[in-house]
N, C-alpha and C positions, 0 to 999 in steps of 0.2 A: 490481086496483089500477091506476092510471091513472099517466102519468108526467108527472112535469111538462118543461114546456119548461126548465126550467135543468137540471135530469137530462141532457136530451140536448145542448144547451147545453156543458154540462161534459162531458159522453163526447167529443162533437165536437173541443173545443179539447181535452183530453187529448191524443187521438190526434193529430189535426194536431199537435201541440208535438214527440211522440215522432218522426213521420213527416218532419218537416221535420231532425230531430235526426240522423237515419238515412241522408236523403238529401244534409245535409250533410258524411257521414263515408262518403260514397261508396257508398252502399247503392242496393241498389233501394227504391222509393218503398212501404212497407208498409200503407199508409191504411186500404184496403179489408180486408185480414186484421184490422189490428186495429180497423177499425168491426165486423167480423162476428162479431169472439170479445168483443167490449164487452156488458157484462152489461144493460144500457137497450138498443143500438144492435143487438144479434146477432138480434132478431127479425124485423129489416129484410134482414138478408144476401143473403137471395131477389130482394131489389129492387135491391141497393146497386149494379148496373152501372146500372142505368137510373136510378137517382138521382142517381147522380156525373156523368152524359153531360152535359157540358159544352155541348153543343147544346142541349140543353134550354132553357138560361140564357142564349143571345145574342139572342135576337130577331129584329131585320130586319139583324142588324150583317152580316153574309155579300150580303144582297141591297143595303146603303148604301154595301158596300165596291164589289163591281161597277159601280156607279150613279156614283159618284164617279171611277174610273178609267176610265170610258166618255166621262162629261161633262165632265173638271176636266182629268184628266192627257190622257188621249189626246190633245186638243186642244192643250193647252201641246208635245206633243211633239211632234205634226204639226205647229206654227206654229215649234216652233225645232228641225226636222230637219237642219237643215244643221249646227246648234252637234252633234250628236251625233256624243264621239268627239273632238271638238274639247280641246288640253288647255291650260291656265292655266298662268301662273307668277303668284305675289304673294311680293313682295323687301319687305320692312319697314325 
């Protein structure tokens, strides 16, 4: 029997609902337990670290961040090194 994508679909948002529920009543974050005991999702358990790796899903976003504080920020900070440290007052 094949499963449909809203099978899993629906297991997904289950869990996340419960998991978010959990980690807002000060729990530890239970995701992964309950994707591996989920009756559609428990077949996957073998894989679910390497599914959930968050790295996975960013792309070039780690090498745009480098890229951008090399070319954008460094620059701004070296041209106003002297302001660093320097502090403000604004009276309204």
């Amino acid at each position: 029997m094949q499963t449909d994508r809203q099978d899993v679909h629906e297991s997904i948002r289950q869990a996340s609902h419960q998991a978010a529920r959990a980690i807002k009543d000060g729990q530890p974050n239970p995701l992964r337990a309950l994707l591996a005991k989920d009756p559609v999702l428990g077949k996957l358990s073998a894989k679910l670290d390497e599914l959930l790796d968050a790295r996975r899903y960013v792309g070039r976003a780690p090498e745009q961040v480098v890229e951008f504080v090399r070319e954008d920020v460094e620059p701004l900070l070296a041209k106003h090194a002297t302001l660093l440290g320097a502090r403000g007052e604004v009276k309204v």
